[in-house]
Backbone bond lengths (Angstrom), bond angles and torsions (degrees), N, CA, C in turn:
res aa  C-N    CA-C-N  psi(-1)  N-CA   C-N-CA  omega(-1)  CA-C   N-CA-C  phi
1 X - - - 1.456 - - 1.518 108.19 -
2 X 1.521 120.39 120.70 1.663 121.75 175.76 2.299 92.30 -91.12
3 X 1.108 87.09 156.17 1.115 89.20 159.71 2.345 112.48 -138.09
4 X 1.368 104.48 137.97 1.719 98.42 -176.99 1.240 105.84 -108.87
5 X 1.315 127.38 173.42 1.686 142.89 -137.15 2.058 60.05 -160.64
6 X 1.983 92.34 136.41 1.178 116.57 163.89 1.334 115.77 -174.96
7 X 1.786 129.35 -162.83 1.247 126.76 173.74 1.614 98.26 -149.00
8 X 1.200 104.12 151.71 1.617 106.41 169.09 1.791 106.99 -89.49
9 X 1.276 98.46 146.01 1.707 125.81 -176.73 1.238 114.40 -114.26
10 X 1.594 146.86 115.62 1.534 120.03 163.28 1.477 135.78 37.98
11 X 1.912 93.82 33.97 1.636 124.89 170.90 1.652 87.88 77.82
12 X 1.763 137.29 38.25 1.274 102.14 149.23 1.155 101.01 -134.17
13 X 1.680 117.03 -175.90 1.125 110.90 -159.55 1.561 115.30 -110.31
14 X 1.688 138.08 95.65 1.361 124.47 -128.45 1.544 83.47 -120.93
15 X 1.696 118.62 136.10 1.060 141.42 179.25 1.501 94.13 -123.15
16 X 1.756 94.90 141.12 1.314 127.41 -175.93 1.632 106.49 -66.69
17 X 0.910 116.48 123.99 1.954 101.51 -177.97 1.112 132.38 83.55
18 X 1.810 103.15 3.87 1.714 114.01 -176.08 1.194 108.36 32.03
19 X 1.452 143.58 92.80 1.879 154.78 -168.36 1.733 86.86 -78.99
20 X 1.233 126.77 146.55 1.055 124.42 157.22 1.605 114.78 -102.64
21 X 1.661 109.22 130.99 1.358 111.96 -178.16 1.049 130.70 -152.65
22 X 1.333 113.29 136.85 1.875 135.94 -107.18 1.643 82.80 -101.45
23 X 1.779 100.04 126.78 1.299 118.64 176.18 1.613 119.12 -27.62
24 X 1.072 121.77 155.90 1.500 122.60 -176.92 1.461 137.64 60.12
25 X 1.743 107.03 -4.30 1.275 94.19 170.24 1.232 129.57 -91.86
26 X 1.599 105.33 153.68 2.016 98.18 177.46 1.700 100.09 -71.61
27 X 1.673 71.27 136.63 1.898 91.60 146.65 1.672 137.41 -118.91
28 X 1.162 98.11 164.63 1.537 97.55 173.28 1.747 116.82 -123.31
29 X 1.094 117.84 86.14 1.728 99.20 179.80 1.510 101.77 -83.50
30 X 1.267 76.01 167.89 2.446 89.90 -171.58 1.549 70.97 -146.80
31 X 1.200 112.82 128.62 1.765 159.78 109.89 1.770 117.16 -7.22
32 X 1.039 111.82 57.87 1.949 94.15 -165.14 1.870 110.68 -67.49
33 X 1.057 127.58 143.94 1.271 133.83 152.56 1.184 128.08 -18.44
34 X 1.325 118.46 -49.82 1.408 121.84 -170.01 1.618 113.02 -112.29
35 X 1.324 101.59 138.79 2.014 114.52 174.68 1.579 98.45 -46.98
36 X 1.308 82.36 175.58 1.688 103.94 -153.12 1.733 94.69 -133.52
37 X 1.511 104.81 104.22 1.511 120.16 -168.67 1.705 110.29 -48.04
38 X 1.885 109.98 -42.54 0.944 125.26 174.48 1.322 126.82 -14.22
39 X 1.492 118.08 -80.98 1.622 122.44 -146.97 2.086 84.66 -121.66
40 X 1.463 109.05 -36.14 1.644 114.16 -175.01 1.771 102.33 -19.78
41 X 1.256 101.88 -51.11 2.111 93.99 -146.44 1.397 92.31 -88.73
42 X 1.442 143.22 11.37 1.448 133.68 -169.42 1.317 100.15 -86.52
43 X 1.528 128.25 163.94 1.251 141.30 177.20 1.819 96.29 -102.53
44 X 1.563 124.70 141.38 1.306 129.75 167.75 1.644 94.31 -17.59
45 X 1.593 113.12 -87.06 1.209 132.42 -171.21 1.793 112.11 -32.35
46 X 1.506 104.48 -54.07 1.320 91.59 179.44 1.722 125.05 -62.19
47 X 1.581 95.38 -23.22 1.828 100.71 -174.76 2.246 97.22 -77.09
48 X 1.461 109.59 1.15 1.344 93.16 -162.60 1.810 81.48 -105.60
49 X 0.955 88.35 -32.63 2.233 77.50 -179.24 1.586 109.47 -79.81
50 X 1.458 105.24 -17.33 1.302 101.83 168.20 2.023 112.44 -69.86
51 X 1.199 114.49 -42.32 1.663 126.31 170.66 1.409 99.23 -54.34
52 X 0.942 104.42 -63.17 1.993 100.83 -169.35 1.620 96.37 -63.07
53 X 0.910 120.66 -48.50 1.900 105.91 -170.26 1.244 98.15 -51.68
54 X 1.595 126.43 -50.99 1.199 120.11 -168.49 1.320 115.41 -54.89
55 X 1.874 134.44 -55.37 0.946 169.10 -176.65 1.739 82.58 -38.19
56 X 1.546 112.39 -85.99 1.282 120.07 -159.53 1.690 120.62 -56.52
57 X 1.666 98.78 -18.56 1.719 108.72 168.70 1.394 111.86 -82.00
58 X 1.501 128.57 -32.57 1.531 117.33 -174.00 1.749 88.87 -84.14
59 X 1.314 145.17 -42.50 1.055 134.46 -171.68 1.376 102.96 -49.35
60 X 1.400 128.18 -76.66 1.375 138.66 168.96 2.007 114.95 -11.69
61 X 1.498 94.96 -48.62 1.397 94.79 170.81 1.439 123.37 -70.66
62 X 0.888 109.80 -21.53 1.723 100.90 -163.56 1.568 92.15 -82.56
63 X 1.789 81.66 164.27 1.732 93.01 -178.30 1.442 111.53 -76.45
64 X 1.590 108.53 157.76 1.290 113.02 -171.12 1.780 103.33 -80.77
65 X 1.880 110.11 141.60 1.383 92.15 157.97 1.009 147.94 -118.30
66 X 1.096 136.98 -154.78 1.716 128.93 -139.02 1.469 90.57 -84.02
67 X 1.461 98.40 -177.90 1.750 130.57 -168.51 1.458 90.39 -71.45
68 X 1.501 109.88 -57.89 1.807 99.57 -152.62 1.340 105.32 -92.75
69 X 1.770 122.12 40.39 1.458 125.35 -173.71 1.879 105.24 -85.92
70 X 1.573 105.98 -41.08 1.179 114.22 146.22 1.175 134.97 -15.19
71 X 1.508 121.20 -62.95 1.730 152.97 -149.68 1.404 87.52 -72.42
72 X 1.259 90.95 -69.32 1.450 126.81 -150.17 1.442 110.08 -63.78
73 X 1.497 129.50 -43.88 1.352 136.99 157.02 1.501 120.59 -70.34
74 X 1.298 100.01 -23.05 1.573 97.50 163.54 1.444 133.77 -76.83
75 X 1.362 110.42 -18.46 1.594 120.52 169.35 1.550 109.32 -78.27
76 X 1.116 111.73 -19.54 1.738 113.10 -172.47 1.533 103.58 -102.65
77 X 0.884 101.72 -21.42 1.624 93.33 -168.81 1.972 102.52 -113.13
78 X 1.194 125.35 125.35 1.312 122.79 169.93 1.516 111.85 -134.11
79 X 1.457 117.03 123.34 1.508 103.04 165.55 1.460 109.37 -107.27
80 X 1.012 105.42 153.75 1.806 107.03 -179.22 1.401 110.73 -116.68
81 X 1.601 111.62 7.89 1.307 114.50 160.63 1.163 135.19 -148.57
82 X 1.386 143.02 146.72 1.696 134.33 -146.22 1.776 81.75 -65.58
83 X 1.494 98.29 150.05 1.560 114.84 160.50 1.501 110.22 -91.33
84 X 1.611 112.00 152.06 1.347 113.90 -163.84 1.920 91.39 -118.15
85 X 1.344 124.55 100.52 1.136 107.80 -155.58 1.898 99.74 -115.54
């Protein structure tokens, strides 16, 4: 039996570290009484610069890629018209 430490978000249920867990097993969640110090005191804004810091640190990690990644996405991909984004 694992047991996870989390908080509910906009009715879901968000665990620290996303746990991965293996098709078919039962669960039991329990509901605790008390707020969750965690994510409670953030402002929208602060939980969204908190996402992008994260975002912009795992990007930062990954390895850089090659020269002909360019080339190579450029033959597959063509737009023939400005994107309106």
């Amino acid at each position: 039996m694992q047991a996870y430490q989390g908080y509910t978000q906009n009715g879901r249920i968000i665990s620290p570290g996303r746990p991965l867990m293996p098709d078919g097993r039962k669960v039991i969640i329990v509901v605790l009484d008390e707020q969750s110090t965690e994510n409670a005191a953030l402002t929208h804004s602060e939980k969204l610069k908190n996402a992008l810091d994260a975002f912009v640190k795992d990007l930062n990690a990954c390895e850089p890629l090659p020269d002909e990644f360019e080339e190579i996405v450029g033959q597959l991909v063509k737009f023939t018209r400005q994107l309106q984004l």
